[in-house]
Every structure is written in structure tokens, then in C-alpha cells.
C-alpha positions as a Markdown table, in Angstrom:
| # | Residue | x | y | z |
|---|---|---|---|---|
| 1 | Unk | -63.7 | -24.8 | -20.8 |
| 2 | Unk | -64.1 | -28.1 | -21.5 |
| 3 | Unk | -63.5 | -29.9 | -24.7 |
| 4 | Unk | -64.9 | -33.4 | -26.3 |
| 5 | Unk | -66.3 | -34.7 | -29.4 |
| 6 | Unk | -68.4 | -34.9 | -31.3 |
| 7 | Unk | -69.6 | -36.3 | -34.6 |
| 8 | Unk | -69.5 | -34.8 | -38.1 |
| 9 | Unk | -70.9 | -35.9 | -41.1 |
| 10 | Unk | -69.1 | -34.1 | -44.0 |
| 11 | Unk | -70.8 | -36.2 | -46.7 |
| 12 | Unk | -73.1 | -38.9 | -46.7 |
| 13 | Unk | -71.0 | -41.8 | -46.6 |
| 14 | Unk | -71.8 | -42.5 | -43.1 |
| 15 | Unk | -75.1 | -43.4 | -44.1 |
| 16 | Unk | -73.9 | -46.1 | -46.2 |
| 17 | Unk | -70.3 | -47.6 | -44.7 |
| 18 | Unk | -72.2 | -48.1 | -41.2 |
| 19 | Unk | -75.4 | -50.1 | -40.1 |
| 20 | Unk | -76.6 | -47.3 | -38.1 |
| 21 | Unk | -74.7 | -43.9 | -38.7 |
| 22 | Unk | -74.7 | -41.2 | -35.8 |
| 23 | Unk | -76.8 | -38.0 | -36.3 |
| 24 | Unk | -74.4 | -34.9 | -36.9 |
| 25 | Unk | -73.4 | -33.1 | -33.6 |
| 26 | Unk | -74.1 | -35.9 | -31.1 |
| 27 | Unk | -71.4 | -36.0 | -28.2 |
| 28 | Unk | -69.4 | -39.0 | -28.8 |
| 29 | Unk | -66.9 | -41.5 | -27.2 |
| 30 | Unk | -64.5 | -44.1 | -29.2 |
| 31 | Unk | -66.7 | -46.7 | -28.8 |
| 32 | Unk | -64.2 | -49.9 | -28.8 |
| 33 | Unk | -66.2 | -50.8 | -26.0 |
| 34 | Unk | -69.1 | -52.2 | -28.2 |
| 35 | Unk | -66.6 | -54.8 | -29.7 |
| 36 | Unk | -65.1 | -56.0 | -26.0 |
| 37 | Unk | -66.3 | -59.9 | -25.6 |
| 38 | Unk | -67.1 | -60.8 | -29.3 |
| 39 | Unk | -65.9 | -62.7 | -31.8 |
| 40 | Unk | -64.3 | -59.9 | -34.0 |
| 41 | Unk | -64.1 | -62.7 | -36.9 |
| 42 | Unk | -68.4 | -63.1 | -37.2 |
| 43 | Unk | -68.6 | -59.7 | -37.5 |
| 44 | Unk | -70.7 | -58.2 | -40.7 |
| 45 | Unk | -69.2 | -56.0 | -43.1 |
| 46 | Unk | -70.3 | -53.1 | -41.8 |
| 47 | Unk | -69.7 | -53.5 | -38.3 |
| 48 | Unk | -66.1 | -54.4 | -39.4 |
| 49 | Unk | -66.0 | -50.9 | -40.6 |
| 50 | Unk | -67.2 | -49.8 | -37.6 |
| 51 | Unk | -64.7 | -51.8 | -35.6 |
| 52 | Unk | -61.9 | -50.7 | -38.3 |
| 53 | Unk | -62.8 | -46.8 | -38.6 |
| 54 | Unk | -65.8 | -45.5 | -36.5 |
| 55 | Unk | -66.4 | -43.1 | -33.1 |
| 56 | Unk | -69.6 | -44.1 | -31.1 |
| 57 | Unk | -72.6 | -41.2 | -30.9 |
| 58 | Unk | -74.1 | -41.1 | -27.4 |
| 59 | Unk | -77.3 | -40.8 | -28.0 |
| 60 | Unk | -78.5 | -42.9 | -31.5 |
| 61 | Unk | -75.3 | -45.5 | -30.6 |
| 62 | Unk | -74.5 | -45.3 | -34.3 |
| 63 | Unk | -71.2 | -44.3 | -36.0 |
| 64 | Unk | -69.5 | -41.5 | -37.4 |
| 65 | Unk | -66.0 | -41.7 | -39.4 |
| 66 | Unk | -65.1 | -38.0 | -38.1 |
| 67 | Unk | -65.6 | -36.4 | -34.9 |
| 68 | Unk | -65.0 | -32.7 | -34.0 |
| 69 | Unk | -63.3 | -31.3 | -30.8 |
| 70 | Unk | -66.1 | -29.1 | -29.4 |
| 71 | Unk | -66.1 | -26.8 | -26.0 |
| 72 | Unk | -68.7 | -28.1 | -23.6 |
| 73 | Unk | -69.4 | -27.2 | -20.0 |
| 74 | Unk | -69.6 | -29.3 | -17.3 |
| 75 | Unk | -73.7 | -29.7 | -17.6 |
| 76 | Unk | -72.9 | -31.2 | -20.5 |
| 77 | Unk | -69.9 | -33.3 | -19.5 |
| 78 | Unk | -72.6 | -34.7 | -16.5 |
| 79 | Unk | -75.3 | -35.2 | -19.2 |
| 80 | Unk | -73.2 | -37.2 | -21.4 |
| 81 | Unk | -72.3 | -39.7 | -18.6 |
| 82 | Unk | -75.8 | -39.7 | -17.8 |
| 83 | Unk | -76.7 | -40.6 | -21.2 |
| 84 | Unk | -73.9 | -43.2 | -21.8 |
| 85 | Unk | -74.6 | -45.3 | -18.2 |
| 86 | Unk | -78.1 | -45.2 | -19.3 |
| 87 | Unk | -77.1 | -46.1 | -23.0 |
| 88 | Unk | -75.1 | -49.4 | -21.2 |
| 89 | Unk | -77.5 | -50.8 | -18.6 |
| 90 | Unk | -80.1 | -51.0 | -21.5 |
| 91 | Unk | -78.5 | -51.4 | -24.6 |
| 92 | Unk | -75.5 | -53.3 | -23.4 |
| 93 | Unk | -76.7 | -55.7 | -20.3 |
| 94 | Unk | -74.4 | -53.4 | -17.9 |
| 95 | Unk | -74.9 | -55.2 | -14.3 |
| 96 | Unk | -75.9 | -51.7 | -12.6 |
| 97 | Unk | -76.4 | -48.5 | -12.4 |
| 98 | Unk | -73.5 | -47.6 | -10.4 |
| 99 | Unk | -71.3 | -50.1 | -12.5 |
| 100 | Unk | -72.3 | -48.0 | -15.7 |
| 101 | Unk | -71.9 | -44.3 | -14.2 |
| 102 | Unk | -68.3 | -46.1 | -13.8 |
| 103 | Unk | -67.6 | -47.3 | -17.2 |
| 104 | Unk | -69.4 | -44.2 | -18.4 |
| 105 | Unk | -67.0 | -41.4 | -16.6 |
| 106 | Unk | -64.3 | -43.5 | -17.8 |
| 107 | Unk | -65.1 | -43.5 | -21.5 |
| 108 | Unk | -66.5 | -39.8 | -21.2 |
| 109 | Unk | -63.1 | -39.2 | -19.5 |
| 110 | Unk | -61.0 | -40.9 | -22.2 |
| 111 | Unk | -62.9 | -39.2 | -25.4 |
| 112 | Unk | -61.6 | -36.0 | -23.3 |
| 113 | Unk | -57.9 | -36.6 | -23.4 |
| 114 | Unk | -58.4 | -37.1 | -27.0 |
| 115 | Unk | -59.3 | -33.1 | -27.6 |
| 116 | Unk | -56.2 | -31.6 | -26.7 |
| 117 | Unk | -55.9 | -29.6 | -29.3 |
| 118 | Unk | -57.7 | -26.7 | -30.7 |
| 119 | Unk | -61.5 | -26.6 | -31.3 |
| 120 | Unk | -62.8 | -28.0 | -34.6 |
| 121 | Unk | -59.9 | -30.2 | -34.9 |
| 122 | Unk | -61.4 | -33.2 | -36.8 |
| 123 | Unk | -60.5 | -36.7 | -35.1 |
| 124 | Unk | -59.8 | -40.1 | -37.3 |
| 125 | Unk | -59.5 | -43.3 | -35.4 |
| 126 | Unk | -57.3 | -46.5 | -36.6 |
| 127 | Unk | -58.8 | -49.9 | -34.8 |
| 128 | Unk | -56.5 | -52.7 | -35.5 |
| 129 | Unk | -56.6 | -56.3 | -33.9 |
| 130 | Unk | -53.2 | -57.5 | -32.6 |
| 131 | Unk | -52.5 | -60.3 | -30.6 |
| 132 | Unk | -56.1 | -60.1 | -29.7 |
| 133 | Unk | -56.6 | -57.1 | -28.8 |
| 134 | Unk | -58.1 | -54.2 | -29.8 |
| 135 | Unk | -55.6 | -51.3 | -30.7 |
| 136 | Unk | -56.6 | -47.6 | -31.6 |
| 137 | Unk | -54.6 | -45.0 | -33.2 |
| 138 | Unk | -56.0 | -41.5 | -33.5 |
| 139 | Unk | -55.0 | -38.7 | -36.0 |
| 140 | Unk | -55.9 | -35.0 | -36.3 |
| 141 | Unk | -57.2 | -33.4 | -39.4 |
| 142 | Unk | -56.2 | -29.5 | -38.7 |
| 143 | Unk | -58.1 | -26.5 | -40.8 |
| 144 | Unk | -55.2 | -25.5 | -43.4 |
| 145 | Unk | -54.1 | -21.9 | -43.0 |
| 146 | Unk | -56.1 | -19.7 | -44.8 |
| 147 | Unk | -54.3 | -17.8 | -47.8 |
| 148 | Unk | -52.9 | -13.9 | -46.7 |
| 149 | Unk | -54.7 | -12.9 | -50.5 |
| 150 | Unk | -57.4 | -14.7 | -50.6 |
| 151 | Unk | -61.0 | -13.9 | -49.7 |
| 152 | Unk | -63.8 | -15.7 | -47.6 |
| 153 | Unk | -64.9 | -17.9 | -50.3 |
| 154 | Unk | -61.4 | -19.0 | -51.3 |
| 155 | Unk | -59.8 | -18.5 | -48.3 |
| 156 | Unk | -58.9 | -22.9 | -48.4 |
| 157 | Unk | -59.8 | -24.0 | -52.1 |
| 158 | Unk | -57.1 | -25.7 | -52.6 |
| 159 | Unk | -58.0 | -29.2 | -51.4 |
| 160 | Unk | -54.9 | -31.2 | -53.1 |
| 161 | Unk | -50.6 | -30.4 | -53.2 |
| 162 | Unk | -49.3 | -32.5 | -55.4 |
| 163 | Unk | -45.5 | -33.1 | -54.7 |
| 164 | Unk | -43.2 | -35.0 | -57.0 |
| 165 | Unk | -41.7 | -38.3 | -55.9 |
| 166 | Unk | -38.2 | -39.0 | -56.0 |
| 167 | Unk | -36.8 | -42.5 | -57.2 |
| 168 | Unk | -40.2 | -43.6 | -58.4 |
| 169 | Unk | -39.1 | -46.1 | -60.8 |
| 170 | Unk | -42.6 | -47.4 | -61.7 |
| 171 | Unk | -42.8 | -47.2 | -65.1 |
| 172 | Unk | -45.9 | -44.9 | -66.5 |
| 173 | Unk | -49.3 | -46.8 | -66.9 |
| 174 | Unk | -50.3 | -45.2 | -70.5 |
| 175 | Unk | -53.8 | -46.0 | -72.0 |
| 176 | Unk | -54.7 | -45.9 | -75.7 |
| 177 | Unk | -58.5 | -44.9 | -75.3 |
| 178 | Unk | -58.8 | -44.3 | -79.0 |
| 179 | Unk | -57.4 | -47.1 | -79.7 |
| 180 | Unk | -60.1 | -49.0 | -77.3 |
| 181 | Unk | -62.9 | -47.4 | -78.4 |
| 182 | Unk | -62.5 | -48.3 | -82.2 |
| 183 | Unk | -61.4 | -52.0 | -80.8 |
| 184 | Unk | -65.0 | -51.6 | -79.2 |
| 185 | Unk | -66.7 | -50.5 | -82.2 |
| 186 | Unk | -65.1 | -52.6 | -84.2 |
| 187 | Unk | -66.1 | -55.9 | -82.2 |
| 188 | Unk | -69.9 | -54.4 | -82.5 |
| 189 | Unk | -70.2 | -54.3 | -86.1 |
| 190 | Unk | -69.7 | -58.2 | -86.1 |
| 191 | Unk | -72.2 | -59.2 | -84.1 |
């Protein structure tokens, strides 16, 4: 079987940190691409989070922050190229048909290599620009080992460790809220 991503939405912050965020469960591809042959410096805030953070949906050519590694068969492997040469000949001034089943099969081929690894692994990407280039670094998000005495519901609740830190010397932050509010209340009563 083969495997690929697609995107995830596990809150709605998609829908806020990108102009156009990708519909849940749409096949997608990294998407650097979109950036090639701008200037990365004129870019609006929120495609500099796309640039920075983001993995392309196929179909609505918005962005996701997360993408899952999903099975697929080779219909859909054929239907995603289909989609994504069609997606650059109109959307992105590709010079042909041919030239975009090309740069489609590549891209398709590439989000491919980055699912080795067990289905519903989430995917992060890292875009950074140096020496004027475009440099991505992914990461894997894996499903934590469920708990031998815990049930369905609480199978992963635990969503934080905490783990001490050796040679911190930073001294404690320690806030007097008490003593803030009454300075507060205090400054109300004179005016």
C-alpha cells in the first residue's frame, strides 16, 4: 500500500494563521513550490506563515500546519497528480500540460518519501531561508503509547511530562498578585 499525506485540522487555528486554510483530509504535498520566484521579503504575514510552517492541500491550494500519513492506492496516487498538474497550469501559469504532469509526479513523488513511517504519523514542516534558498526540515509527531491500565477514554490523557532541569540558574520570577490588586484598587479610589 501506498502511503501520503494528508491534512489535519486538530483545532481551528488554521483558519486564522493562513489566508486560505486547507479543508481536513485533502491529499497534500509540501508546497515550497508556491514560494519559488518571489520575493520572500514582500510577503504578507500570513503567507510568511505559510512559507515558515505550512503543507499545501491539493485541491482548495490552502494550508494546513499538520498533515497525516494516510494509505492510498494507486487510483489515488494517479488522481492526485491529475489534480496538482491541473492545480499548476491554471493557478500557477505552468507552460503545459505535459510540463505540469512533470512537476506534479515529482512533488506527489516527494510528499511520498516523507511517509515512511507508520500511518497516522502527524508531519511538521520547518521552512527556513538560507543563503537564498528555501530549506525544509520535517518532524514526526508519533501517537504516545497507550497506558497497560488505562481504558479507552484515558488510554493517552496525559498531554504534558514535566522533567526537572539541571543547572537552571535563572532565578524564580515570583509575582505579588495581592499585592497588585490592592495597588490597583488603591490607584482607583483617587481618581
Amino acid at each position: 500500500m501506498l502511503k501520503f499525506p494528508r491534512t489535519i485540522r486538530l483545532d481551528p487555528s488554521d483558519t486564522f494563521v493562513f489566508e486560505r486554510a486547507a479543508e481536513p483530509g485533502e491529499w497534500a504535498v509540501s508546497g515550497a513550490f508556491v514560494f519559488w520566484n518571489r520575493d520572500l521579503t514582500a510577503l504578507g504575514p500570513k503567507q510568511r506563515v505559510a512559507l515558515r510552517s505550512g503543507f499545501l492541500g491539493i485541491d482548495s491550494l490552502g494550508w494546513s500546519t499538520l498533515a497525516i500519513v494516510t494509505e492510498a492506492t494507486e487510483a489515488e496516487r494517479q488522481a492526485m497528480i491529475a489534480r496538482l498538474a491541473s492545480q499548476l497550469v491554471e493557478k500557477f501559469g505552468a507552460p503545459g500540460a505535459e510540463a505540469a504532469r512533470h512537476a506534479a509526479e515529482e512533488e506527489v513523488a516527494f510528499a511520498a518519501s516523507l511517509c515512511e513511517h507508520p500511518p497516522q504519523t502527524l508531519l511538521a514542516v520547518q521552512r527556513s531561508i538560507e543563503e537564498g534558498e528555501i530549506r525544509e526540515r520535517f518532524r514526526t509527531l508519533k501517537p504516545r503509547a497507550a497506558a497497560a491500565d488505562a481504558d479507552r477514554l484515558h488510554a493517552h490523557a496525559r498531554a504534558f511530562t514535566f522533567h526537572e532541569v539541571e543547572g537552571d540558574d535563572e532565578p524564580a520570577e515570583e509575582v505579588d498578585l495581592l499585592g497588585l490588586i490592592r495597588t490597583d484598587a488603591g490607584s482607583k479610589d483617587h481618581t
